[in-house]
N, C-alpha and C positions, 0 to 999 in steps of 0.2 A: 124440603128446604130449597130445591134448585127451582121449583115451580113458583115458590112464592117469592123468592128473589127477580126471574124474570115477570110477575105479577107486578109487583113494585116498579120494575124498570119499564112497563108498557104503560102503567099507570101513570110515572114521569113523563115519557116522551108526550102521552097525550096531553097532559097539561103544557108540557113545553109547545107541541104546536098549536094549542088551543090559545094562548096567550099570544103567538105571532098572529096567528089567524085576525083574531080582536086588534091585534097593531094594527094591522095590515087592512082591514075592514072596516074599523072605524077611522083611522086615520086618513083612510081614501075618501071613505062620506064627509069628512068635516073638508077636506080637500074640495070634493064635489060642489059642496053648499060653498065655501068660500068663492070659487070659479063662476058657478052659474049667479052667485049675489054679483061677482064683478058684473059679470057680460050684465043684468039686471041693470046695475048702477049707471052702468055707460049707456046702457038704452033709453034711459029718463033722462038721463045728461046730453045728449048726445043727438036720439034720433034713429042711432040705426043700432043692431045687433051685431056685437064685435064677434069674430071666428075664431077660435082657439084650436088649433088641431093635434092631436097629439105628435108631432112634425115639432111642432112648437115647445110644446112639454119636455117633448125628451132632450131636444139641443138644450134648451135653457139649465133642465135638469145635470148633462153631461158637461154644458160648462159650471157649473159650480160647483161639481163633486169631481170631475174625474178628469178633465180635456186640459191642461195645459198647453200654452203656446210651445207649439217643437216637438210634443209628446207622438211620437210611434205606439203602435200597437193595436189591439183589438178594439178596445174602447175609440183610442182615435179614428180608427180605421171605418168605425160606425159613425163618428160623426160625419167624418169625410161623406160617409156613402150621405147622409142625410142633406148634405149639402150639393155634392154634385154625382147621384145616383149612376151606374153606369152599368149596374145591372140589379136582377128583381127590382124591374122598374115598375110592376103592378104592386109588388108590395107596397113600394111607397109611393103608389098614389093614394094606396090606399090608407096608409099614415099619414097624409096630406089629406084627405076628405075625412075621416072619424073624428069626430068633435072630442076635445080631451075630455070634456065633461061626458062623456057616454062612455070613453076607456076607464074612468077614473070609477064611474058607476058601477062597470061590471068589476075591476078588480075588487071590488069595497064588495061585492056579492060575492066574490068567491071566498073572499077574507073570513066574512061573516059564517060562510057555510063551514069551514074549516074549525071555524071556534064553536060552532054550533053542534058541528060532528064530535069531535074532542068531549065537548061537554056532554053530549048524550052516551056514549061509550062509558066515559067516567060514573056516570050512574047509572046505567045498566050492570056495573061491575058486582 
């Protein structure tokens, strides 16, 4: 009885992070594809290839989910660092140089490998 109860609850958790996995995976590739069709559009509009860094991703991202004007804390505290770095200053250069569109690739591969794992587990069961 005590076996096939924790059978059932490993059986859950794997769908549960099989399903984030697939958020997480897929939503980063449509992510991908939307960013790299931008930089595309602006390049036949434009002339030149626009840079998107992940620098850029995550400020934009941190002010519309998390950063408040006046906000203290650990969140703000990482904007601050993204703005005026004053130490791990090679990290962020090197959040400065990594194209979002190359960060956004690999999360969306690790996403997939996650829901892909889950799902082979599930059927080898």
């Amino acid at each position: 009885m005590k076996a096939l109860s924790s059978m059932q609850a490993r059986g859950t958790a794997l769908k549960i992070f099989g399903a984030i996995g697939a958020i997480i995976g897929y939503g980063c590739l449509a992510a991908f594809l939307y960013l790299v069709g931008t930089q595309v559009y602006r390049w036949f509009r434009e002339g030149e290839w626009p840079h998107f860094a992940m620098e850029d991703g995550m400020r934009a991202g941190l002010l519309r989910c998390c950063v408040k004007e006046g906000d203290s804390g650990h969140v703000a505290a990482l904007m601050q660092w993204l703005d005026t770095p004053v130490d791990w200053l090679g990290l962020h250069k090197v959040i400065e140089w990594v194209p979002a569109s190359l960060a956004l690739f690999a999360v969306s591969i690790m996403g997939n490998w996650l829901f892909l794992y889950c799902r082979d587990r599930l059927a080898n069961r």
